[in-house]
Biopython code that builds the backbone (N, CA, C, O; Angstrom):
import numpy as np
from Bio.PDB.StructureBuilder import StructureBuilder

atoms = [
    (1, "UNK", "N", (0.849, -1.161, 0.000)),
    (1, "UNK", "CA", (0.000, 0.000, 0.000)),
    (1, "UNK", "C", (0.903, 1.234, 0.000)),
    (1, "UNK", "O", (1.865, 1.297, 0.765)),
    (2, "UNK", "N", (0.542, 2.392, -1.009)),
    (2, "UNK", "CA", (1.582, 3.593, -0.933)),
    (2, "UNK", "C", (0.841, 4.498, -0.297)),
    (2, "UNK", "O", (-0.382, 4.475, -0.160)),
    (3, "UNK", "N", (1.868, 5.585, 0.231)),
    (3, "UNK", "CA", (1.752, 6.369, 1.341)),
    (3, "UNK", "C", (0.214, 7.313, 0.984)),
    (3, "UNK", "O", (-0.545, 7.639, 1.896)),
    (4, "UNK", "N", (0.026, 7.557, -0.050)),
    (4, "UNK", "CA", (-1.338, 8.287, -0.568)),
    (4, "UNK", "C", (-2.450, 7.435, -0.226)),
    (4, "UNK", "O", (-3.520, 7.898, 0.169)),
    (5, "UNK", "N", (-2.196, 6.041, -0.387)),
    (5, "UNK", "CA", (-3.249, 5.567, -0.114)),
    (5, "UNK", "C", (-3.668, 5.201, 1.567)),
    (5, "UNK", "O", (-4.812, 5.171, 2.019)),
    (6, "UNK", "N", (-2.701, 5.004, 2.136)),
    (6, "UNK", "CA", (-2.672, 5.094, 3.344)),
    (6, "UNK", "C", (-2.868, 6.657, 4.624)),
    (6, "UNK", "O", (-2.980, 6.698, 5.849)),
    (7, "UNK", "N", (-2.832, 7.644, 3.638)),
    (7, "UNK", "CA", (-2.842, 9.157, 3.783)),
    (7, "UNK", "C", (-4.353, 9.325, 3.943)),
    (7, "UNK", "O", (-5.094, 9.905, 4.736)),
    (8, "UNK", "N", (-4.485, 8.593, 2.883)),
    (8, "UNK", "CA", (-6.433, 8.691, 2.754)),
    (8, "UNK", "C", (-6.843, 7.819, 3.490)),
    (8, "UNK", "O", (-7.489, 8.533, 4.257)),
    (9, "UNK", "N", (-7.043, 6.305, 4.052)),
    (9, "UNK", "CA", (-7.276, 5.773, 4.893)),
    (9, "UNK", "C", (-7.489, 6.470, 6.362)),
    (9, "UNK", "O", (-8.540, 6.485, 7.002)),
    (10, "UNK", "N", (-6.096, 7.104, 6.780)),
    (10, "UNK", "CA", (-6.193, 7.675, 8.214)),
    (10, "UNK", "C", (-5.569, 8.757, 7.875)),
    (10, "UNK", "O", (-4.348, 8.684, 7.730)),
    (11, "UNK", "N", (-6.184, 9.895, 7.687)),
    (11, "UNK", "CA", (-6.259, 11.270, 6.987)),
    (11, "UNK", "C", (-4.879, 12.333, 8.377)),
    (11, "UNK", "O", (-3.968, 13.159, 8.307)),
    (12, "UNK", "N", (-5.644, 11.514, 9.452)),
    (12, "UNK", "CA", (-4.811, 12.092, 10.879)),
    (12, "UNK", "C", (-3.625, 11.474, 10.940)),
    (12, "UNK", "O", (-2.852, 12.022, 11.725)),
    (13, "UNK", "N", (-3.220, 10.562, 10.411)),
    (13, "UNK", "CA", (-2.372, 9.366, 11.115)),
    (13, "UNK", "C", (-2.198, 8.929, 12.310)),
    (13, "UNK", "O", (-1.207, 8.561, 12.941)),
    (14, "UNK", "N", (-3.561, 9.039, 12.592)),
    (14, "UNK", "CA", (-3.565, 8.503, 14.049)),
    (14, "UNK", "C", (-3.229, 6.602, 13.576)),
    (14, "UNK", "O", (-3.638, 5.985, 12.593)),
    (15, "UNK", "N", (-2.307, 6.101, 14.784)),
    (15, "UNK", "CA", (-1.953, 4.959, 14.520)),
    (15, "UNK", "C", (-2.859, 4.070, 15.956)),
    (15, "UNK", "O", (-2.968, 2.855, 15.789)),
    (16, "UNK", "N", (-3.109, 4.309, 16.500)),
    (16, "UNK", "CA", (-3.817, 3.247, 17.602)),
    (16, "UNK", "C", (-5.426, 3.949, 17.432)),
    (16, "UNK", "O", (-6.003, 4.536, 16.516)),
    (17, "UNK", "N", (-5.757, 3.582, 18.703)),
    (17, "UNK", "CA", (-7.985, 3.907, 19.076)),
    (17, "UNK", "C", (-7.478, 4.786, 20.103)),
    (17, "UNK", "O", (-8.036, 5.876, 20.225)),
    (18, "UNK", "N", (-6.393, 4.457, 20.957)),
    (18, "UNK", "CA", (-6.496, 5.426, 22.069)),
    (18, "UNK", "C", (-5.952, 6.678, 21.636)),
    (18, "UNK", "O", (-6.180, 7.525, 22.501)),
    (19, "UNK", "N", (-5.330, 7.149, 20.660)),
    (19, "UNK", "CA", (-5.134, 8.459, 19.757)),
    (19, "UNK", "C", (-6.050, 9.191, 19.542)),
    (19, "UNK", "O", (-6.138, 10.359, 19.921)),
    (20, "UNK", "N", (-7.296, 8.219, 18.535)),
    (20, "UNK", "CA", (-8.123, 8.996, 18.286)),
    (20, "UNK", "C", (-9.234, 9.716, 19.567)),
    (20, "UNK", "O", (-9.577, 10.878, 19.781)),
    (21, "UNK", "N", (-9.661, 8.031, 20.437)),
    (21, "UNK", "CA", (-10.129, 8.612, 21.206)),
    (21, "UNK", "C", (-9.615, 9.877, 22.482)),
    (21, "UNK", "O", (-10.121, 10.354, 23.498)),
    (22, "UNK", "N", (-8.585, 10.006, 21.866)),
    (22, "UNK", "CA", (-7.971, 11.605, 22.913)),
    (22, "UNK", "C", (-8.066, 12.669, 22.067)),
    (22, "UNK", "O", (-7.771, 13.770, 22.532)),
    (23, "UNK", "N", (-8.442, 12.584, 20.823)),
    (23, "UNK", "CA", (-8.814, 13.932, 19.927)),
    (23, "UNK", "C", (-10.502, 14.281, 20.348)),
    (23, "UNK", "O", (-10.916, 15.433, 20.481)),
    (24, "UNK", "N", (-11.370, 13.027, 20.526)),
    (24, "UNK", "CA", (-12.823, 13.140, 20.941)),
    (24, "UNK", "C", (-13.045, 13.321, 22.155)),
    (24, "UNK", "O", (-14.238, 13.516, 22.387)),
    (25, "UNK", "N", (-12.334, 13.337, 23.098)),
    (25, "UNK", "CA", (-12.364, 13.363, 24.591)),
    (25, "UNK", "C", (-12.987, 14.539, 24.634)),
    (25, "UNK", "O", (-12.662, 15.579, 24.060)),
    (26, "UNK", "N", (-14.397, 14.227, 25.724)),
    (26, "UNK", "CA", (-15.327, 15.635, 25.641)),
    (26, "UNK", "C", (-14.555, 16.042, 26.672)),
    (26, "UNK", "O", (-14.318, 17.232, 26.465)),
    (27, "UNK", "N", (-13.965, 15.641, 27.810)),
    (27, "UNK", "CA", (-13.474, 16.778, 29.362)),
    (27, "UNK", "C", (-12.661, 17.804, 28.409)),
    (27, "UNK", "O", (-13.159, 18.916, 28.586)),
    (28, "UNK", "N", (-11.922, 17.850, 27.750)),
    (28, "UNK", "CA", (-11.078, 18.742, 26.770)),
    (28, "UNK", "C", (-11.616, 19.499, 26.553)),
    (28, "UNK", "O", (-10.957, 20.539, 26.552)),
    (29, "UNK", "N", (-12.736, 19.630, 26.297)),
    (29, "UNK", "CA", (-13.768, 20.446, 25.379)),
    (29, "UNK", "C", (-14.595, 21.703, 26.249)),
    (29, "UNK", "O", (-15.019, 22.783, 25.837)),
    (30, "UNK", "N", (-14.640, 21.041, 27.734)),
    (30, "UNK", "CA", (-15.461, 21.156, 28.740)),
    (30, "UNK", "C", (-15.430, 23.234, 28.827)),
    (30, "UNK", "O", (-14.485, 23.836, 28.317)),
    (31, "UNK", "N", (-16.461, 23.908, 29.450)),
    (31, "UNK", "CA", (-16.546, 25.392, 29.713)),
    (31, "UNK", "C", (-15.680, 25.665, 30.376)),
    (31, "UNK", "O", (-15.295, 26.833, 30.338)),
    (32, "UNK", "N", (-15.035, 24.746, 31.225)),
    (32, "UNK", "CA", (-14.463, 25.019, 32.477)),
    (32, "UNK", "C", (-13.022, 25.054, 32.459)),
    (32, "UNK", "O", (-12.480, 25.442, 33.494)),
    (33, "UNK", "N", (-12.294, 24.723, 31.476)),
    (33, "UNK", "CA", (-10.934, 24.480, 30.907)),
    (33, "UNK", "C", (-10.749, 26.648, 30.159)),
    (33, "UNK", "O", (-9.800, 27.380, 30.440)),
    (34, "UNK", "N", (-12.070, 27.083, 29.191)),
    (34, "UNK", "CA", (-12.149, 28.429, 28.546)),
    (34, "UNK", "C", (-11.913, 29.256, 29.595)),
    (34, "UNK", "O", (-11.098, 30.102, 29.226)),
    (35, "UNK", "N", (-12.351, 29.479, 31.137)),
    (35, "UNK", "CA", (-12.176, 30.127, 31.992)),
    (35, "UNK", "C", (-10.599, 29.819, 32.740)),
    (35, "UNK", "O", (-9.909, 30.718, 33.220)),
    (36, "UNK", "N", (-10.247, 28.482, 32.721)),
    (36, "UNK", "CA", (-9.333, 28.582, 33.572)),
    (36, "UNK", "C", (-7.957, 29.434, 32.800)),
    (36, "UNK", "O", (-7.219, 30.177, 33.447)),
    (37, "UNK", "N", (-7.756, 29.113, 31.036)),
    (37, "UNK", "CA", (-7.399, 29.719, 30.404)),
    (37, "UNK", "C", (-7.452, 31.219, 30.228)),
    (37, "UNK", "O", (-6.699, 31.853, 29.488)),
    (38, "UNK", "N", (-8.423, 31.730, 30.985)),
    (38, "UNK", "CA", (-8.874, 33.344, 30.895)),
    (38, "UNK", "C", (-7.786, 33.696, 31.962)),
    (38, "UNK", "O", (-6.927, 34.577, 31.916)),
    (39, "UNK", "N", (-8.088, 32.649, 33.065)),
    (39, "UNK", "CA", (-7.666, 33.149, 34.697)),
    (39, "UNK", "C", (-6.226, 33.250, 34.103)),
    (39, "UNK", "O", (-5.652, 34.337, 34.061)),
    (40, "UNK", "N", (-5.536, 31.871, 33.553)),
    (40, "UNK", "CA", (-4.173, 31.571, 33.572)),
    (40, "UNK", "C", (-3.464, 33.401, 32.810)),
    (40, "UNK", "O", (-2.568, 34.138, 33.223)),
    (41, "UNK", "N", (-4.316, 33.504, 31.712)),
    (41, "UNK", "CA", (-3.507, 34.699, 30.575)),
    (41, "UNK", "C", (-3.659, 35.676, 31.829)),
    (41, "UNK", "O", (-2.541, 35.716, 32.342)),
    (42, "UNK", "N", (-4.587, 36.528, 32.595)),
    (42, "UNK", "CA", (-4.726, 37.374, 33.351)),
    (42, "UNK", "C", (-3.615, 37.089, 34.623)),
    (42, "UNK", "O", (-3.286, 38.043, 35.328)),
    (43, "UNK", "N", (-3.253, 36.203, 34.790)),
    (43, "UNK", "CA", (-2.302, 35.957, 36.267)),
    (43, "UNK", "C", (-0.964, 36.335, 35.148)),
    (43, "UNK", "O", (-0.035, 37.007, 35.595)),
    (44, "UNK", "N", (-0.937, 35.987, 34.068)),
    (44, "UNK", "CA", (0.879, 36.290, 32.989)),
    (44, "UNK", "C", (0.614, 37.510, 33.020)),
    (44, "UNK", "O", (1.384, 38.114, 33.767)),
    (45, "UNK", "N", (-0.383, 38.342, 32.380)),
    (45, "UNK", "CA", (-0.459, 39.539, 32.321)),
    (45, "UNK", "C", (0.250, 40.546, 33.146)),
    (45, "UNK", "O", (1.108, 41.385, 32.867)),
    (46, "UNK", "N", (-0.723, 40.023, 34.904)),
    (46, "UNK", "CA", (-0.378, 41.117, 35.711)),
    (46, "UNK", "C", (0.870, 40.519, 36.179)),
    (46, "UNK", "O", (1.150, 41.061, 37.248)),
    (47, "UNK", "N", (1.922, 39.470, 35.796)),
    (47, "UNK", "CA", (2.954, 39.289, 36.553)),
    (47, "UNK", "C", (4.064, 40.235, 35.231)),
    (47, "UNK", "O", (5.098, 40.880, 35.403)),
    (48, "UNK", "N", (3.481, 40.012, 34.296)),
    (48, "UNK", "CA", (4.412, 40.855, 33.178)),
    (48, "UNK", "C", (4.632, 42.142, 33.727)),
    (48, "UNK", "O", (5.741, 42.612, 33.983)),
    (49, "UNK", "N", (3.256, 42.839, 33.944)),
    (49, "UNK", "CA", (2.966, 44.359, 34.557)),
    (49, "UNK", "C", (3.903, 44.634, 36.178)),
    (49, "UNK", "O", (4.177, 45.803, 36.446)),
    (50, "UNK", "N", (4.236, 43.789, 36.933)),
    (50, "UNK", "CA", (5.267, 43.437, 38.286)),
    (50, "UNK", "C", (6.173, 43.457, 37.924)),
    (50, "UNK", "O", (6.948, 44.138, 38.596)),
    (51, "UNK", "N", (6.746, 42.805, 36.713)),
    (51, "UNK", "CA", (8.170, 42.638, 36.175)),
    (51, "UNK", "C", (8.575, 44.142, 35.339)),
    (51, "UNK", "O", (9.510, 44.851, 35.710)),
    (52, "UNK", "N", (7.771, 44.440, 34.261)),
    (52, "UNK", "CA", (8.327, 45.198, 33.598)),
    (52, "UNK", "C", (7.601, 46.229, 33.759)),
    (52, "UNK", "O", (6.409, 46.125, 33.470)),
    (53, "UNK", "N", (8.200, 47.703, 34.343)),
    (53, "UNK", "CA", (7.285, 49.016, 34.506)),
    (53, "UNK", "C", (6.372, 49.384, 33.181)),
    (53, "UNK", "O", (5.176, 49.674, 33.184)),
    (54, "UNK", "N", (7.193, 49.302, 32.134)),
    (54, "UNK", "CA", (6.762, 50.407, 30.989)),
    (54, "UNK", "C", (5.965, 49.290, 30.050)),
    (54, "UNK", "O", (5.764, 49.581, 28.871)),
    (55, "UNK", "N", (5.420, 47.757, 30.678)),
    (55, "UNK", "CA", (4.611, 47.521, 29.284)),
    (55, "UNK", "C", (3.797, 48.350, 29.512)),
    (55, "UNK", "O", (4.072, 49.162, 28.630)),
    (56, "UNK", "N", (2.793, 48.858, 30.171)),
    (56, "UNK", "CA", (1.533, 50.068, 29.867)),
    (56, "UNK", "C", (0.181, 48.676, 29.960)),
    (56, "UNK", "O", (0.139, 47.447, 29.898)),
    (57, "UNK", "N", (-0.902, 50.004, 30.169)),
    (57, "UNK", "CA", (-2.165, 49.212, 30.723)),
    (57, "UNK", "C", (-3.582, 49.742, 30.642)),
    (57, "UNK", "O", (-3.827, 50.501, 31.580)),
    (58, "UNK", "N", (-4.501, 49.581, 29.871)),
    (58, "UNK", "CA", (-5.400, 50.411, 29.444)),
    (58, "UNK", "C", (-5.746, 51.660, 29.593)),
    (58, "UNK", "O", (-6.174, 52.367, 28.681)),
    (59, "UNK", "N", (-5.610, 51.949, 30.559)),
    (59, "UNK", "CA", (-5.516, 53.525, 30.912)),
    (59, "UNK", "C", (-4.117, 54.213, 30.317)),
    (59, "UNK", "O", (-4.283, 55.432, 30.263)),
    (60, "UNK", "N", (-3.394, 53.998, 30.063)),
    (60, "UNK", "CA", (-2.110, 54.385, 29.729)),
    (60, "UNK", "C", (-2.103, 55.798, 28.770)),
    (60, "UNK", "O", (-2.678, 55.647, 27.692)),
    (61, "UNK", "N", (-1.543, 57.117, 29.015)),
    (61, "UNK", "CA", (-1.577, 57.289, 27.751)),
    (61, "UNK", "C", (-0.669, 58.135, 26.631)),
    (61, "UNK", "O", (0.467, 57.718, 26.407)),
    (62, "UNK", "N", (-0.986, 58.908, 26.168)),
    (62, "UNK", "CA", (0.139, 58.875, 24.635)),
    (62, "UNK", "C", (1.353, 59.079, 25.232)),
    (62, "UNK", "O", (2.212, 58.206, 25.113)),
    (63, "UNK", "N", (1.652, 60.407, 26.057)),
    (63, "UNK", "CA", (2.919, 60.534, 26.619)),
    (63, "UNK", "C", (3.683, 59.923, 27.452)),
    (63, "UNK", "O", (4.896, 60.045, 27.625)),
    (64, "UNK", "N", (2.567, 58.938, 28.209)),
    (64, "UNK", "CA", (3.291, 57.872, 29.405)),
    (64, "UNK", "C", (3.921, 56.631, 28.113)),
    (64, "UNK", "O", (4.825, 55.827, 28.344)),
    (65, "UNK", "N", (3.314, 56.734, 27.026)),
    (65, "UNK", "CA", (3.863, 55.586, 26.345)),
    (65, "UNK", "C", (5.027, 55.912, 25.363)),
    (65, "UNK", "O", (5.676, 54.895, 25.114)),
    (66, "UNK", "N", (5.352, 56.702, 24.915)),
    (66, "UNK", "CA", (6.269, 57.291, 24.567)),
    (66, "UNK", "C", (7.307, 57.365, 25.104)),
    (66, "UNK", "O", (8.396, 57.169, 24.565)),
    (67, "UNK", "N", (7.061, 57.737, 26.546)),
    (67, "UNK", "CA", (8.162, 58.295, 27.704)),
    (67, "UNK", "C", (8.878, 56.570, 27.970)),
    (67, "UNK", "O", (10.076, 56.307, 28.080)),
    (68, "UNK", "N", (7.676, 55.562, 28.021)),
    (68, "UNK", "CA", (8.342, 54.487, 28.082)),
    (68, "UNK", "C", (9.431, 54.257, 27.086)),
    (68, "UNK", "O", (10.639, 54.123, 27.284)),
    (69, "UNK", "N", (8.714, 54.239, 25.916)),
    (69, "UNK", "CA", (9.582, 53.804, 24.628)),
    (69, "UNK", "C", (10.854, 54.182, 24.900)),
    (69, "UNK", "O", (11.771, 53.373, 25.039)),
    (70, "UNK", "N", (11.017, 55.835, 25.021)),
    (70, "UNK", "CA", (12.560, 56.752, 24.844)),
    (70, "UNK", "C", (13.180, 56.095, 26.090)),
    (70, "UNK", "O", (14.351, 55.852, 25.798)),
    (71, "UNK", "N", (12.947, 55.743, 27.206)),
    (71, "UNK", "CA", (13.938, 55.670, 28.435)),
    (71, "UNK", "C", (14.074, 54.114, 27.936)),
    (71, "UNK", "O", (15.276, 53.887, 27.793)),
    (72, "UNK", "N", (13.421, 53.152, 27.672)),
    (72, "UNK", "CA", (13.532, 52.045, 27.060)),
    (72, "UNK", "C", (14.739, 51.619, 26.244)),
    (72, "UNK", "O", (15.529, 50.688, 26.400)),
    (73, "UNK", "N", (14.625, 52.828, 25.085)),
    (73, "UNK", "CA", (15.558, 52.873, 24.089)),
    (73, "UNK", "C", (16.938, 53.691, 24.680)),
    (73, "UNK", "O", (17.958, 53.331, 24.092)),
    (74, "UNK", "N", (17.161, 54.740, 25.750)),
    (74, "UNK", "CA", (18.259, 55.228, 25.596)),
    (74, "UNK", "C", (19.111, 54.050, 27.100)),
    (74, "UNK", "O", (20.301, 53.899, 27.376)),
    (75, "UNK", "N", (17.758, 53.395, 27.795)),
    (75, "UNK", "CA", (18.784, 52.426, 28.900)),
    (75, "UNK", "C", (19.333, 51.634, 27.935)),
    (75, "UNK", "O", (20.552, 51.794, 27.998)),
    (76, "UNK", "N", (18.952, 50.602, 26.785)),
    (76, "UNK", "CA", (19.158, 49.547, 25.819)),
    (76, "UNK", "C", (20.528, 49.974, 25.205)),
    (76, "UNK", "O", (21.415, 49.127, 25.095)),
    (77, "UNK", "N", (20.766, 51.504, 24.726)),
    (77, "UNK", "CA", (22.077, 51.999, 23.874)),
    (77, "UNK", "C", (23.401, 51.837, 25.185)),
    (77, "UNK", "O", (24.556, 51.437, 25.037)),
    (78, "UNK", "N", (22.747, 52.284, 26.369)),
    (78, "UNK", "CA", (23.756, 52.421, 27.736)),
    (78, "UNK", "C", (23.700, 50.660, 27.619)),
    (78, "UNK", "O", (24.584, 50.116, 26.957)),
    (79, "UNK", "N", (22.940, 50.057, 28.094)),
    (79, "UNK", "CA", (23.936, 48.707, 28.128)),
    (79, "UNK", "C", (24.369, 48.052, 27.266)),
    (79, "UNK", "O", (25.019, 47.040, 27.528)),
    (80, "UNK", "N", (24.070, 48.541, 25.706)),
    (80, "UNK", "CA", (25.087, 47.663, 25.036)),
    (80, "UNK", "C", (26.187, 48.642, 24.373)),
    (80, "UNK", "O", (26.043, 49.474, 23.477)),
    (81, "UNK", "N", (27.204, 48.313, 25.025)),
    (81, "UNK", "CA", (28.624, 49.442, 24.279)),
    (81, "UNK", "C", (28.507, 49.365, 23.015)),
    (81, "UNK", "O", (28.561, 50.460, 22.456)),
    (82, "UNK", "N", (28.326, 48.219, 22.161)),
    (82, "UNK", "CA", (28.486, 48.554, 20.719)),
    (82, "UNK", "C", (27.749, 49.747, 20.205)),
    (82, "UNK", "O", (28.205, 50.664, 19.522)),
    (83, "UNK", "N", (26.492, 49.575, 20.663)),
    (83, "UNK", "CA", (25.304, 50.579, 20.422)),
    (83, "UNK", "C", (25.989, 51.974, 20.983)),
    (83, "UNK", "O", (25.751, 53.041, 20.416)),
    (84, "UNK", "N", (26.718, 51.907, 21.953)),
    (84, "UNK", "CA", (27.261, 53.283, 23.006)),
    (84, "UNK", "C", (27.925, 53.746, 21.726)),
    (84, "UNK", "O", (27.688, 54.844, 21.224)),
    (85, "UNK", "N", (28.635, 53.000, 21.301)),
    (85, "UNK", "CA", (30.386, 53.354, 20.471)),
    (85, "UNK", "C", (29.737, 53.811, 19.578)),
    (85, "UNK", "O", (30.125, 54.945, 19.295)),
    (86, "UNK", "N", (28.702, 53.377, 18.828)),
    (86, "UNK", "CA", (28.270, 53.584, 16.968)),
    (86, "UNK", "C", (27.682, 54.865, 17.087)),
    (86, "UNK", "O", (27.730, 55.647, 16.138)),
    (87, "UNK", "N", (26.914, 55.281, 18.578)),
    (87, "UNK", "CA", (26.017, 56.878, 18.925)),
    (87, "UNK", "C", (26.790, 57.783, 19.001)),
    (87, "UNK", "O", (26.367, 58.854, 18.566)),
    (88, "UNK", "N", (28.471, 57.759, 19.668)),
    (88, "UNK", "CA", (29.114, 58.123, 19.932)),
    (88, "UNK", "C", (29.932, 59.100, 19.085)),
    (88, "UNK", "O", (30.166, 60.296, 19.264)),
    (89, "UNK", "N", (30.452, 57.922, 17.722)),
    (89, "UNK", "CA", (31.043, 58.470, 16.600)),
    (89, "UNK", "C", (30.308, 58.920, 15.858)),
    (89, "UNK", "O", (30.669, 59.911, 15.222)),
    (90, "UNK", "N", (28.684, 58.233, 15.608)),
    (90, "UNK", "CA", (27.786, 59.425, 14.980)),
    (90, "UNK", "C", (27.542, 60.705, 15.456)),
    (90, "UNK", "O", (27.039, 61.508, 14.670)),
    (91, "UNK", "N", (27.856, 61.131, 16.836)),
    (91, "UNK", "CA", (27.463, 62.478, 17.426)),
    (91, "UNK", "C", (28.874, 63.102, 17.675)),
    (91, "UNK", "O", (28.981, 64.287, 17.990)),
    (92, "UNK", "N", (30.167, 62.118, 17.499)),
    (92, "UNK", "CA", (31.013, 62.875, 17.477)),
    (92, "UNK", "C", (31.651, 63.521, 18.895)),
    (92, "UNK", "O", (32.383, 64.463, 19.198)),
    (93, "UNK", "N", (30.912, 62.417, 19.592)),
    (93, "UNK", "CA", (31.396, 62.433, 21.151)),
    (93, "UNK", "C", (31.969, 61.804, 21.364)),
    (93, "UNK", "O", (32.256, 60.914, 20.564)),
    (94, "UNK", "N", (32.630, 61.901, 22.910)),
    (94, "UNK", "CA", (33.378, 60.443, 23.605)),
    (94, "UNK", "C", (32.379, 59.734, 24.163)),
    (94, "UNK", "O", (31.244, 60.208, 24.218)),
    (95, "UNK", "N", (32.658, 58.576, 24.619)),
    (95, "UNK", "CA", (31.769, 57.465, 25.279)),
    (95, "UNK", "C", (31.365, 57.564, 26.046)),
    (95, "UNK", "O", (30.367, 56.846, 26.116)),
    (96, "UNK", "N", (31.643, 58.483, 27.388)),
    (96, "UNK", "CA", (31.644, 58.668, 28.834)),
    (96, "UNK", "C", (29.994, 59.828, 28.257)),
    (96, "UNK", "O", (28.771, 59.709, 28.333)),
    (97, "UNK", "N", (30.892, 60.772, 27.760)),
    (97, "UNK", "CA", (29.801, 62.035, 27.247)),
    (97, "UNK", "C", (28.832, 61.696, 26.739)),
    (97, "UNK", "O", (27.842, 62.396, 26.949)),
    (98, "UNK", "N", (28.694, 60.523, 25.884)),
    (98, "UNK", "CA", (26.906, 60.119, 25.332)),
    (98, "UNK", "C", (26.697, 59.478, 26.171)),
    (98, "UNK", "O", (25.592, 59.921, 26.487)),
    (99, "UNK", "N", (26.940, 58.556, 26.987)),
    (99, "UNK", "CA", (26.176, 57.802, 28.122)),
    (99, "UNK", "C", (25.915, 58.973, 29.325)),
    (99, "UNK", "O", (24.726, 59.028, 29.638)),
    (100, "UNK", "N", (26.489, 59.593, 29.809)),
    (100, "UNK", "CA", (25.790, 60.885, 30.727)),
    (100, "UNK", "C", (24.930, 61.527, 29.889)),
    (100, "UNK", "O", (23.822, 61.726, 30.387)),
    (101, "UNK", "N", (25.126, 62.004, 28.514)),
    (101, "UNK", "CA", (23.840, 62.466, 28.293)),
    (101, "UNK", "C", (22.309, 61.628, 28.148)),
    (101, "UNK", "O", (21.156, 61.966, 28.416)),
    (102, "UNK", "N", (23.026, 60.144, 27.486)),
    (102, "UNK", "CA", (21.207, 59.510, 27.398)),
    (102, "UNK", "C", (21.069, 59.320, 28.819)),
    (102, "UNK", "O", (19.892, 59.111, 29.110)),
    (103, "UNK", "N", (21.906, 59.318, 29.882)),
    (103, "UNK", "CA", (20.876, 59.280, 31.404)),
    (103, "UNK", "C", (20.650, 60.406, 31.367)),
    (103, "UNK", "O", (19.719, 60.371, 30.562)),
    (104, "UNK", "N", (20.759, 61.351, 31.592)),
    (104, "UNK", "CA", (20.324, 62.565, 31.501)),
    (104, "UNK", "C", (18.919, 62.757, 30.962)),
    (104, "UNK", "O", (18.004, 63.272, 31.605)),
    (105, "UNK", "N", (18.824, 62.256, 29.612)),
    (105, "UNK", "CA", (17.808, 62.154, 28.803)),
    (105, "UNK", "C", (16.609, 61.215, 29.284)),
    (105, "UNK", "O", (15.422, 61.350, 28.986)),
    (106, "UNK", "N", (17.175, 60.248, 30.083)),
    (106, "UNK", "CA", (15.956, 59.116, 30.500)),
    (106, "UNK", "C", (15.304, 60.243, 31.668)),
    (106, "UNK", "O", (14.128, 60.019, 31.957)),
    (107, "UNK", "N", (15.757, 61.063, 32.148)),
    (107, "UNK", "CA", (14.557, 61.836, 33.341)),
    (107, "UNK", "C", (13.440, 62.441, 32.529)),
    (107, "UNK", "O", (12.285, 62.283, 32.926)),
    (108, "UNK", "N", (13.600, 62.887, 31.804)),
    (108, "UNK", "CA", (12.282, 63.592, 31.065)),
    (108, "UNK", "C", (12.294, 63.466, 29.647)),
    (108, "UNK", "O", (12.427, 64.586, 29.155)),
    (109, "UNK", "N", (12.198, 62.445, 28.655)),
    (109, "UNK", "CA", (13.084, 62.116, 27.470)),
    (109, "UNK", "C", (11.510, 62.964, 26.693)),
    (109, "UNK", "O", (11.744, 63.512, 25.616)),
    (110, "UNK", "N", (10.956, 63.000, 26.885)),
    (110, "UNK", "CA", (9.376, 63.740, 26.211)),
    (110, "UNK", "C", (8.796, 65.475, 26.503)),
    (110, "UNK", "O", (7.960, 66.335, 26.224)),
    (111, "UNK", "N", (9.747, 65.196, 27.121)),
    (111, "UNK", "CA", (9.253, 66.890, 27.869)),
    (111, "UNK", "C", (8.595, 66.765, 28.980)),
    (111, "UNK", "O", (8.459, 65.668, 29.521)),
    (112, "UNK", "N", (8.048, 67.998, 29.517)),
    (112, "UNK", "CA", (6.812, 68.012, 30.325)),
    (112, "UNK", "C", (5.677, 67.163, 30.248)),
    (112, "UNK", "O", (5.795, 66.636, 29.142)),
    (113, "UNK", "N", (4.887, 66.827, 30.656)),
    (113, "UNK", "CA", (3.877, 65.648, 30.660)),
    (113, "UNK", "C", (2.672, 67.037, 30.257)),
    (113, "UNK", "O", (2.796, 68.180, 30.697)),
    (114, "UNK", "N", (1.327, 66.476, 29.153)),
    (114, "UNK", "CA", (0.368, 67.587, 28.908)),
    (114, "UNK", "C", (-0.424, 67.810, 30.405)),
    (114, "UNK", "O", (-0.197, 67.184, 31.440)),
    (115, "UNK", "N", (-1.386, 68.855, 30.203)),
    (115, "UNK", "CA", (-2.371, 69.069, 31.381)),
    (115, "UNK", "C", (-3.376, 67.701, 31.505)),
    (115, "UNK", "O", (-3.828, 67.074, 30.547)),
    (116, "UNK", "N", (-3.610, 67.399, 32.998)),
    (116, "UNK", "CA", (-4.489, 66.637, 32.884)),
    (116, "UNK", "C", (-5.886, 67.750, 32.949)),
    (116, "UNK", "O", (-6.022, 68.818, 33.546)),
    (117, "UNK", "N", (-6.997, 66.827, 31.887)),
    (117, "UNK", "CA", (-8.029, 67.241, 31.618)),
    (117, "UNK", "C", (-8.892, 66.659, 33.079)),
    (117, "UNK", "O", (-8.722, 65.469, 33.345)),
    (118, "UNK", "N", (-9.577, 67.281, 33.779)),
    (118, "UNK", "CA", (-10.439, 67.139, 34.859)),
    (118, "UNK", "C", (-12.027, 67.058, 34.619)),
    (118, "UNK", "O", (-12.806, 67.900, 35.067)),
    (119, "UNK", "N", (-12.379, 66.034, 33.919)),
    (119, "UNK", "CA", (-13.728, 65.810, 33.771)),
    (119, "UNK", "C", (-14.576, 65.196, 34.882)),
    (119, "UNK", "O", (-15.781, 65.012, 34.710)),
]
sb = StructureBuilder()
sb.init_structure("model")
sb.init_model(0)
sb.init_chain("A")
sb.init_seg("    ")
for serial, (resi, resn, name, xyz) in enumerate(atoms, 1):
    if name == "N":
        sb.init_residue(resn, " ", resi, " ")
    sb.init_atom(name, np.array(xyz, "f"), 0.0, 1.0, " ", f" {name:<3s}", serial, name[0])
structure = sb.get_structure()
């Protein structure tokens, strides 16, 4: 028998009954597995949000996310020297001098924050 024809026979290649019957298994299927999956993503979520300040969170907004991005991007150039060295000779500084300035830059890398609107 060639492999086409055997392809079509058992389309899955499931090779035993207890295979298939674990693709039909109703507990798998069950309501109660969709919720625990809800719970599980919401417990990663808020442990992501513990770990990392700047992922951001529905309320978040344009300038808090921004402000993330830039301090994001100028800590990332400070720890990797290659990145330090390549900013360096593009700006035509020494090494010491662009890394004091992007810390410098991570305190307020956006400016002032806008007015909050008081509705």
């Amino acid at each position: 028998m060639g492999c086409i024809q055997r392809a079509f026979q058992n389309p899955r290649g499931l090779n035993n009954s207890w295979e298939s019957a674990l693709i039909h298994d109703p507990t798998l299927h069950h309501p109660y597995h969709k919720y625990e999956l809800r719970y599980t993503a919401n417990t990663q979520l808020e442990q992501l949000h513990a770990r990392y300040v700047g992922t951001g969170h529905a309320d978040i907004t344009k300038h808090e996310w921004l402000t993330h991005q830039h301090r994001d991007t100028c800590a990332s150039i400070v720890g990797h020297p290659a990145l330090l060295t390549y900013l360096a000779i593009a700006e035509g500084e020494r090494i010491g001098r662009m890394k004091f300035e992007l810390c410098e830059r991570m305190l307020q890398p956006c400016g002032l924050p806008p007015p909050k609107d008081d509705d």
